[in-house]
C-alpha positions as CSV (number, residue, x, y, z in Angstrom):
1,X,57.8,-134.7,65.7
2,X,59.1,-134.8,68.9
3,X,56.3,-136.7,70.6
4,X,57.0,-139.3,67.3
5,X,61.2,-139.6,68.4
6,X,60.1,-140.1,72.3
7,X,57.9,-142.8,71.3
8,X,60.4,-144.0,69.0
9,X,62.7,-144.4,71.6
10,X,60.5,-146.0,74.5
11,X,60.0,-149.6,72.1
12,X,62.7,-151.8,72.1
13,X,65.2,-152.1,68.8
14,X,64.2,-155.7,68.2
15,X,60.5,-155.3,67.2
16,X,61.3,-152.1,65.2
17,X,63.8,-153.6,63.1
18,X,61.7,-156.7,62.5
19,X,58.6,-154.3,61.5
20,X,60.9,-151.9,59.2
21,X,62.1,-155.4,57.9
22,X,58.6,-156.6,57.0
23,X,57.8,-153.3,55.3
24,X,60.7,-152.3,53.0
25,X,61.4,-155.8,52.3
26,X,58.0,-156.1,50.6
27,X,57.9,-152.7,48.8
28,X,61.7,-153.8,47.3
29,X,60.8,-157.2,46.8
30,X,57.9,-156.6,44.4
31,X,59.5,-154.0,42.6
32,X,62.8,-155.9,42.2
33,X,60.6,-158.9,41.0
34,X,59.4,-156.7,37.9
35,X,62.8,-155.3,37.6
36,X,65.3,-158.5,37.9
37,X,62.3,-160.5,35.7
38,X,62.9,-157.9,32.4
39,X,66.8,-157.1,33.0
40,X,67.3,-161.2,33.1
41,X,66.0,-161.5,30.1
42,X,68.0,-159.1,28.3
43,X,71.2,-160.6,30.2
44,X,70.4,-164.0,28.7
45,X,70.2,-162.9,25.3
46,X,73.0,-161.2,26.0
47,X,74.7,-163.9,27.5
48,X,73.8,-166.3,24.8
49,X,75.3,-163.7,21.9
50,X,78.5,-164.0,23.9
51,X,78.7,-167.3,24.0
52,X,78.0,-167.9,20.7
53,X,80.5,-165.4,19.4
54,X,83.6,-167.3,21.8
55,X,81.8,-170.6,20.7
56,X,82.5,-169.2,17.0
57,X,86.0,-167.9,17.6
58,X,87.1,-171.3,19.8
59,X,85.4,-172.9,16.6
60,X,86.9,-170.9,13.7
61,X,91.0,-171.7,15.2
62,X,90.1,-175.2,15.7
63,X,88.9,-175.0,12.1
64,X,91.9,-172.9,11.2
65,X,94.3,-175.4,12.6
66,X,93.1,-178.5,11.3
67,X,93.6,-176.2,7.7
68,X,97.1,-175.8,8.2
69,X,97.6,-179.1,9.7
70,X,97.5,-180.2,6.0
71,X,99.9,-177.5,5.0
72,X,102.4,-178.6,7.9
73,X,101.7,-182.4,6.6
74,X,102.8,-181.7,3.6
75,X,106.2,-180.0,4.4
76,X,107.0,-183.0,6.8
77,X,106.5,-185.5,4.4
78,X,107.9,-183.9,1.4
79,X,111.1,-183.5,4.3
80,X,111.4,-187.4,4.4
81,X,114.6,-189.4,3.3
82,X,112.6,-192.0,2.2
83,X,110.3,-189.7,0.3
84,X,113.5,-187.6,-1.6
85,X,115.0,-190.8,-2.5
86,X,111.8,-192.4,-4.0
87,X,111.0,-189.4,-6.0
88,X,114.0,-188.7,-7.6
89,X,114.8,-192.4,-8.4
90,X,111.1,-193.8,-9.2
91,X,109.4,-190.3,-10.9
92,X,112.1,-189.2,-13.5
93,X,111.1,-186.6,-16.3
94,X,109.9,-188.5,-19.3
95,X,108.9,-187.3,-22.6
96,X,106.2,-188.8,-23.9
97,X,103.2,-191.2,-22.9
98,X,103.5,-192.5,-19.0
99,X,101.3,-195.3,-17.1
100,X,100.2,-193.7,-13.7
101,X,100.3,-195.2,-10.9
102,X,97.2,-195.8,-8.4
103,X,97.3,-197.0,-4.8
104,X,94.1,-197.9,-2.9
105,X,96.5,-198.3,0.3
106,X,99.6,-196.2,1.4
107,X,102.2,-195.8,-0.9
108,X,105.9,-196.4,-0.5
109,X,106.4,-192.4,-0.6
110,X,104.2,-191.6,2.4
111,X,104.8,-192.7,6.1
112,X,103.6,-196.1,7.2
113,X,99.8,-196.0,8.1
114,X,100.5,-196.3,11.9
115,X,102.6,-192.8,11.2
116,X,100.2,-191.4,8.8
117,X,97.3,-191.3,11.3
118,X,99.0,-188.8,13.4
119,X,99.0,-186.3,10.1
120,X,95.6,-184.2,9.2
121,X,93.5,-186.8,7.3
122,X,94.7,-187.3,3.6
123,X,92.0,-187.4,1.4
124,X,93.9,-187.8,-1.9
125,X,97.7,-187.2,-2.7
126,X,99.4,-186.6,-5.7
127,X,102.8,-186.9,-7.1
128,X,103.5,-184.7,-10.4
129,X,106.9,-184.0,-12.1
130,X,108.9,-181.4,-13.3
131,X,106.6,-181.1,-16.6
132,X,103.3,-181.0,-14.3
133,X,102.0,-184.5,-14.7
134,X,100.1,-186.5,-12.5
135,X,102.6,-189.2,-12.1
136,X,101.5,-191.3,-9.2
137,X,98.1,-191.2,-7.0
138,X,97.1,-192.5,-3.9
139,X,93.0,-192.3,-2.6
140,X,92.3,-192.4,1.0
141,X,88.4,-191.9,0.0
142,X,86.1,-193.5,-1.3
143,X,85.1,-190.9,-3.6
144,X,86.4,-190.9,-7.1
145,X,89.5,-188.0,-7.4
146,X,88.1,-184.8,-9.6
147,X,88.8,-185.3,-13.4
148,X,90.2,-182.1,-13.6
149,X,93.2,-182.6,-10.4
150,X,94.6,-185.2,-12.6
151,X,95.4,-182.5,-14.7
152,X,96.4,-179.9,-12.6
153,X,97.1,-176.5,-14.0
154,X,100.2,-174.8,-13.4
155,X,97.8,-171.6,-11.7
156,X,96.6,-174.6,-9.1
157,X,100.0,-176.1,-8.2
158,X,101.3,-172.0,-8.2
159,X,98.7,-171.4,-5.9
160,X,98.9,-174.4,-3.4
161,X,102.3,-174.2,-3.2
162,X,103.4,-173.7,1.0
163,X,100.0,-172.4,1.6
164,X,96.7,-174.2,2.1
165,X,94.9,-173.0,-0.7
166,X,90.8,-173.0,-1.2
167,X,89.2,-173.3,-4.4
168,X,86.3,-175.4,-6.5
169,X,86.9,-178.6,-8.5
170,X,84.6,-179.4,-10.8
171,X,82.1,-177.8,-8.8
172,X,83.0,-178.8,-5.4
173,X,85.3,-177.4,-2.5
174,X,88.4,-178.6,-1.8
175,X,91.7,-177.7,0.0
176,X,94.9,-178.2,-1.9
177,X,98.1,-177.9,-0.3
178,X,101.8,-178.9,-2.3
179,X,105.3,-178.7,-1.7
180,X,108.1,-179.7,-3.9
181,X,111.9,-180.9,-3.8
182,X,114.0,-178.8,-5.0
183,X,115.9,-180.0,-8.7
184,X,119.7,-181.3,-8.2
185,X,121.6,-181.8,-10.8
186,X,120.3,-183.4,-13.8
187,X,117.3,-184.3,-11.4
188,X,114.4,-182.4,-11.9
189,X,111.7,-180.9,-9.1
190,X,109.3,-183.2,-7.8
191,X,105.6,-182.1,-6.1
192,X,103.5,-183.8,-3.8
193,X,100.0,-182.5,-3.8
194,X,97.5,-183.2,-0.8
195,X,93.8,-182.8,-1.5
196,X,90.7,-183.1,1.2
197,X,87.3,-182.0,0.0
198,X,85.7,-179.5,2.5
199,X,82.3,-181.7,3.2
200,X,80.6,-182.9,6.4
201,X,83.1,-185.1,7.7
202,X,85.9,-182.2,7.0
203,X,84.1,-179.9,9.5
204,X,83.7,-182.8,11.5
205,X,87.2,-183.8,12.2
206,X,88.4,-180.1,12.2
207,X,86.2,-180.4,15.4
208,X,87.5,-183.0,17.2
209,X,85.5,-184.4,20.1
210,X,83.2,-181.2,20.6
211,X,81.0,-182.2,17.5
212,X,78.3,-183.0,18.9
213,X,77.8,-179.8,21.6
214,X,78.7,-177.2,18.5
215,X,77.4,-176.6,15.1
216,X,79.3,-174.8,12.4
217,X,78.7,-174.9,8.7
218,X,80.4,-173.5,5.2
219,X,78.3,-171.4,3.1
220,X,79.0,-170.4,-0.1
221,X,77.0,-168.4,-3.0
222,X,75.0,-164.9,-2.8
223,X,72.3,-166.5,-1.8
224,X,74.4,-168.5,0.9
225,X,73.9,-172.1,0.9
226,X,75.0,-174.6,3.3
227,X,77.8,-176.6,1.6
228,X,78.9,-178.5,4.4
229,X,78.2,-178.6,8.6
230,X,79.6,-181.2,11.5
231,X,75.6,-181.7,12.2
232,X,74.1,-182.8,8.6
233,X,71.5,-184.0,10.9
234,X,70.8,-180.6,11.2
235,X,71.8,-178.5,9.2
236,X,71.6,-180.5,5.6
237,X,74.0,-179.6,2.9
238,X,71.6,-176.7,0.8
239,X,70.1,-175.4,3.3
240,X,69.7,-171.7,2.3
241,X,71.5,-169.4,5.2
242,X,67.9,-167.3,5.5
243,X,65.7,-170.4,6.4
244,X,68.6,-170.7,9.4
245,X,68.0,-167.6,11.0
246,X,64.9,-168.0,12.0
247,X,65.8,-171.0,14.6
248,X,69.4,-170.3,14.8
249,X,71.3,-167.1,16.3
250,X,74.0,-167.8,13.2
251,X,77.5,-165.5,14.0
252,X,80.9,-165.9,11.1
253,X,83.1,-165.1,8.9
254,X,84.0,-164.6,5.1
255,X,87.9,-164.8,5.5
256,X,90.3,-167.3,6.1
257,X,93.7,-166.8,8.2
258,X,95.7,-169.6,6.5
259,X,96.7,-169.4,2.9
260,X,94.2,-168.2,0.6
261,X,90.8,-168.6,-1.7
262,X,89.7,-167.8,-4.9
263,X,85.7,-168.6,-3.4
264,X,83.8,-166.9,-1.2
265,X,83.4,-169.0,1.7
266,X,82.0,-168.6,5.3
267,X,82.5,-169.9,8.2
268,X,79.1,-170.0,10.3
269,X,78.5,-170.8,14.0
270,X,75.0,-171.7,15.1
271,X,73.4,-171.5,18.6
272,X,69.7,-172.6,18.5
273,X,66.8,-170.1,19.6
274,X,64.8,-172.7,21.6
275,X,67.6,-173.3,23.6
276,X,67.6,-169.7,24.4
277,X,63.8,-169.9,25.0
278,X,63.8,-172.9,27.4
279,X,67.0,-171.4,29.3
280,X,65.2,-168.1,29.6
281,X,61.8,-169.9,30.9
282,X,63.5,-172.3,33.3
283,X,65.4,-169.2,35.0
284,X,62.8,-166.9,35.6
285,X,60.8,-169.4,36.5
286,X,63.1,-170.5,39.3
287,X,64.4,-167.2,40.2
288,X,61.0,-166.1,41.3
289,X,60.9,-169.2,43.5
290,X,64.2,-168.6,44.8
291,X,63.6,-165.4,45.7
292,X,60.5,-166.0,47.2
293,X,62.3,-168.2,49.4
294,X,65.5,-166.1,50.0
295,X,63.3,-163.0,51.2
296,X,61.6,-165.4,53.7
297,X,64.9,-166.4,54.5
298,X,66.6,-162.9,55.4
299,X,63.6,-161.4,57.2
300,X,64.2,-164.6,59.3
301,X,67.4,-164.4,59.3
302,X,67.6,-160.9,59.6
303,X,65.3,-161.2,62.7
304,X,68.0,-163.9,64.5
305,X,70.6,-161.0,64.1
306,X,68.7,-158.8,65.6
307,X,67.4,-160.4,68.6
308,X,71.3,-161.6,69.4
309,X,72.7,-157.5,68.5
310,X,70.0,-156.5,71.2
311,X,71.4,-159.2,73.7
312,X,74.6,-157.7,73.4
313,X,74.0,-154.4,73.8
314,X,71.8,-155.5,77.0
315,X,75.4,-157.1,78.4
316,X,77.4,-154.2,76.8
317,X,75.2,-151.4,78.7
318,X,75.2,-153.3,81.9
319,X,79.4,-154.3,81.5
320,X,79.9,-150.0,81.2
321,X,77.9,-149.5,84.2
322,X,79.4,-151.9,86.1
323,X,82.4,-150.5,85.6
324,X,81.5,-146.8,86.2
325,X,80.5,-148.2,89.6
326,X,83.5,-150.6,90.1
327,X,86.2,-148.3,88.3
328,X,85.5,-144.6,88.4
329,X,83.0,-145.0,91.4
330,X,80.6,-142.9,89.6
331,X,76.6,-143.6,89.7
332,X,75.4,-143.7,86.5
333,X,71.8,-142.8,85.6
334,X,69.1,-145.3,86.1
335,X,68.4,-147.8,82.9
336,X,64.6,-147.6,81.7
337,X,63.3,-150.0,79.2
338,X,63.5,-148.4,75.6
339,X,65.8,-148.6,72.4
340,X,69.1,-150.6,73.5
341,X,70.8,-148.1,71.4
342,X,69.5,-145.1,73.0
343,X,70.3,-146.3,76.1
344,X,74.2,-147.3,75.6
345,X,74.9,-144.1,73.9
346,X,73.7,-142.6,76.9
347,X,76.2,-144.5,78.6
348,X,78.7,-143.9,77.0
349,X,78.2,-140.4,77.1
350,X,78.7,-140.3,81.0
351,X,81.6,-142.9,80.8
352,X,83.2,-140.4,77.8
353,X,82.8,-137.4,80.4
354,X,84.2,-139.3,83.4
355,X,87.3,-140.9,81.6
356,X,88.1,-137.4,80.6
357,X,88.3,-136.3,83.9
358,X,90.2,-138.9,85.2
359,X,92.8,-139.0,82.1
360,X,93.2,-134.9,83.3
361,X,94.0,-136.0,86.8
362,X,96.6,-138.5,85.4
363,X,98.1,-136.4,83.2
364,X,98.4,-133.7,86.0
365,X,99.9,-136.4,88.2
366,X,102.5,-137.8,85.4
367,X,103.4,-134.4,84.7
368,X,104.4,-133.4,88.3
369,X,105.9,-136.8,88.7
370,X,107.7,-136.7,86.1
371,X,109.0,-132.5,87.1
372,X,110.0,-134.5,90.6
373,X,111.8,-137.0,89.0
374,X,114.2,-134.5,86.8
375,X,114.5,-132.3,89.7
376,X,116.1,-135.3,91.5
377,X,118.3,-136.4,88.9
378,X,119.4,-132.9,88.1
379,X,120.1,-132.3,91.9
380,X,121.9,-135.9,91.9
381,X,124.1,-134.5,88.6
382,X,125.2,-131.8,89.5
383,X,125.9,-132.2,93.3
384,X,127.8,-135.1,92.7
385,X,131.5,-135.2,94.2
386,X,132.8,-137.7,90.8
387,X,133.2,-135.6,87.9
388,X,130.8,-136.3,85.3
389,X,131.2,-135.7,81.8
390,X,128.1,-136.7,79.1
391,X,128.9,-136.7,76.0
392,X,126.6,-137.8,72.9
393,X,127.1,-141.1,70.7
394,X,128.8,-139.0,68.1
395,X,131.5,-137.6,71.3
396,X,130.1,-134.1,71.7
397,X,129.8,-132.9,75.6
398,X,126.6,-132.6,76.2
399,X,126.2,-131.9,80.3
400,X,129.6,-131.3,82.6
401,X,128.8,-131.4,86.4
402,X,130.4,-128.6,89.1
403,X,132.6,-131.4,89.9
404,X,134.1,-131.2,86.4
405,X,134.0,-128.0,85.9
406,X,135.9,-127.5,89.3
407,X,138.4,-130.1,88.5
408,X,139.6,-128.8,85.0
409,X,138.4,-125.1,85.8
410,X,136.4,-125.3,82.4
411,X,132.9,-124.3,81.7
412,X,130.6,-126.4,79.3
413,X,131.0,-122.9,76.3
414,X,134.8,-124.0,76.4
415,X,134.6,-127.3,74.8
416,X,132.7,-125.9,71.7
417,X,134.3,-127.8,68.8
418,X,135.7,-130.4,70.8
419,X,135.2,-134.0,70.0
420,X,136.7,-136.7,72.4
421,X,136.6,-139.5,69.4
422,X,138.7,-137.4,67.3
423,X,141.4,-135.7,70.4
424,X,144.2,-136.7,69.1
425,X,146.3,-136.7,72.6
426,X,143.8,-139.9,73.9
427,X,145.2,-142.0,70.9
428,X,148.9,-141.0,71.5
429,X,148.3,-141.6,75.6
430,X,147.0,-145.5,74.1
431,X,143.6,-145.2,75.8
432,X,141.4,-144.2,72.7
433,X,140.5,-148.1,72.3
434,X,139.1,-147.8,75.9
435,X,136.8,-145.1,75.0
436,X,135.7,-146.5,71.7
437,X,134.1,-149.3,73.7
438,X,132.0,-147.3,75.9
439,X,130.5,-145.8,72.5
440,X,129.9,-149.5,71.5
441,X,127.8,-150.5,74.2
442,X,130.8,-151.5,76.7
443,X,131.6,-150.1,79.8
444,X,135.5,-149.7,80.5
445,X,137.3,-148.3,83.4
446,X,140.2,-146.2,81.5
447,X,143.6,-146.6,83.5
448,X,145.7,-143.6,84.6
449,X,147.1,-141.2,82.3
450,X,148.6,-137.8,82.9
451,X,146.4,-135.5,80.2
452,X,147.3,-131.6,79.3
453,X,144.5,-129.8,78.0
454,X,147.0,-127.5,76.2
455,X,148.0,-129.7,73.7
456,X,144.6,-130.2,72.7
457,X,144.0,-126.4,72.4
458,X,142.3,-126.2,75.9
459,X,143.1,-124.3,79.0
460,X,144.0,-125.4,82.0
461,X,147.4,-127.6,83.6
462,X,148.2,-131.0,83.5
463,X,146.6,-133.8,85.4
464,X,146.9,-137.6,85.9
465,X,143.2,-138.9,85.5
466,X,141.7,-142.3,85.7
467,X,137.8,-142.7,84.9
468,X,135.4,-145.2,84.0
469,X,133.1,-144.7,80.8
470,X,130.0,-146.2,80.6
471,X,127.2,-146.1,77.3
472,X,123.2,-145.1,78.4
473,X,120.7,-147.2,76.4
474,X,117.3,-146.7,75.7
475,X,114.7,-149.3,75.9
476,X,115.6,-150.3,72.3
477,X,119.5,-151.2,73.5
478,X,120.5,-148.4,71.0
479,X,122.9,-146.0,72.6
480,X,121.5,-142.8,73.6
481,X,124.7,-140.7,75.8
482,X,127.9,-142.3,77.2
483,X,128.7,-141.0,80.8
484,X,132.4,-140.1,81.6
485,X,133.1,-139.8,85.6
């Protein structure tokens, strides 16, 4: 094992990488080719279920919308001046026979045709008065109006009334929607009725301009048949639900979120199978291509990095033994040809042990430096002839001198307690203000006052004094001590 690592160690980095490169990228590369080739097909069927089911819910609220857009049409019409004032004065309650009206074009109760084209698209309206008769009719489609709506039940106008409303007419599927004006006086209630048969070009325009890239059908029935879809190309009006599932991964729902039904209906969304199929060929096919190419790629690639790594651990090894030489004047051992890496941590092994040493003699240094320096200022302090008095930001003494302690005959234990921002003898003497710059960073010289250390509860006789007060900042300007001398 040994004789292996030596060997190991005596070729360069470069060609081993490359080698190991070569090796485990063709082990992982055929596996992963067997691997990635079965996952990706499960993914894309998954995928494609996915889609199809936020195709089928971005389909079913488009769907959903353009139904209540009928039920909101309605309500703004019926919410008209003009509509209220035609209704009450043109469709009183009559007894007896009545001629209804027809209107191929727009009637006078519903907006003007540049207006009405903003509303869902009318595919029949209806006026009917208080009694529940068909007074007045207007046919936006070609197709004749179901003998049976020109009779509506009372059940039917119950039903539609504020709430798009689902059911069969004379054995085909329409939407009714109504609303009604309130009776005043001797006026009775008037109801407008909107009608729209659910066929192809229902689904169509519920779709707006995405017809063509989605398919979605009605079905209705146990056996369920196709009743209408936005691609009758397609998927033909009875076309049995079964014979669809075979091309078609089909996704839907029974229900409806606006208003209600009295048939079963559902809502289908279709995405075809053999789009599936040529996705799912096309990809693998070019994923094995691709990575065909990519692993050529990053063994090349991979080969590049290491050539320019090794280049800089060539200048990296020779930069720390220049500077053992230059710096610490140490003779490193001599560089062999081998693994780069071998050889700098080698290197850096020796610089590690010398920079020790040499942080151990500058710590040594610093620390006597550093005992020289305090000695000096502490032999400075206290064998100064000025009194000195420090005192911390707060005005606690800190450090008295001898020549303090000789002038007031005080030891540092005897001002214990004592706190020069709150004596009140310095604010009654008028030079407190003088202090309270020093402790904000301004250095005052305090003029001459005669001071009695009695009256502050200290010992000693009176004295005239006269200082100057100075702050100490650190490096931060933040005041550390203020000097008194």
């Amino acid at each position: 094992m040994m004789k292996v690592q030596n060997m190991l160690r005596r070729i360069p980095l470069a060609p081993k990488l490359l080698l190991l490169t070569v090796l485990v990228g063709g082990v992982i590369g055929g596996v992963m080719d067997y691997a990635q080739s079965k996952k990706l097909r499960t993914l894309i069927e998954a995928s494609m279920t996915d889609r199809l089911l936020q195709r089928a819910q971005n389909d079913r609220i488009r769907f959903d919308n353009y139904v209540g857009a009928y039920q909101q049409s309605v309500k703004l019409i019926v919410s008209q001046k003009s509509f209220v004032d035609y209704a009450f004065s043109r469709v009183p309650a009559v007894e007896g026979k009545f001629r209804m009206k027809r209107y191929s074009d727009v009637p006078p109760w519903l907006p003007d045709a540049s207006v009405l084209r903003k509303f869902a698209h009318i595919h029949y309206a209806l006026l009917i008065d208080a009694a529940g008769r068909v007074r007045e009719v207007y046919q936006g489609w070609p197709e004749p109006l179901p003998p049976s709506l020109l009779r509506p039940s009372g059940l039917l106008i119950q039903m539609s009334h504020n709430q798009s409303f689902m059911t069969t007419l004379d054995g085909q599927p329409f939407l009714l929607t109504s609303d009604s004006i309130p009776a005043r006086g001797e006026r009775s209630f008037v109801t407008l009725l909107l009608a729209a048969k659910l066929d192809d070009d229902f689904l169509i325009s519920s779709q707006g301009l995405i017809t063509k890239t989605n398919m979605i059908a009605l079905a209705e029935g146990d056996d369920s048949r196709v009743i209408a879809s936005n691609r009758p190309d397609v998927i033909p009006a009875g076309t049995p639900l079964a014979a669809l599932t075979k091309d078609y991964i089909v996704t839907g729902k029974s229900f409806f979120d606006w208003g209600g039904s009295d048939v079963i209906l559902q809502f289908l969304s279709f995405i075809s199978k053999s789009e599936y199929e040529q996705l799912n060929a096309s990809i693998l096919s070019a994923e094995r291509f691709q990575r065909a190419i990519l692993s050529v790629s990053l063994i090349l690639s991979f080969a590049a990095i290491t050539f320019w790594i090794t280049r800089h651990i060539h200048r990296l090894t020779h930069a720390v033994t220049n500077f053992s030489l230059d710096t610490l004047k140490m003779r490193p051992p001599e560089i062999h040809r081998g693994d780069e890496l071998v050889i700098l941590e080698q290197q850096f092994e020796n610089l590690t042990i010398e920079i020790i040493k040499a942080r151990e003699r500058l710590e040594r240094r610093a620390e006597e430096s550093l005992r020289l320096s305090e000695a000096r200022f502490r032999n400075l302090f206290e064998q100064s002839a000025l009194s000195m008095q420090i005192l911390s930001p707060e005005g606690v003494t800190l450090e008295v001198n001898r020549a303090w302690e000789t002038l007031w005959g005080l030891s540092l234990d005897a001002l214990k307690g004592y706190n020069m921002l709150g004596d009140k003898q310095l604010e009654t003497t008028g030079i407190m203000p003088y202090i309270r710059k020093a402790f904000s960073g301004e250095a005052t010289e305090i003029p001459t006052i005669l001071y009695d250390p009695a009256l502050t509860g200290l010992p000693g006789r009176p004295r005239y004094i006269q200082a100057f007060i100075y702050p100490v900042k650190d490096e931060f300007s933040q005041i550390r001590q203020v000097v008194l001398m």
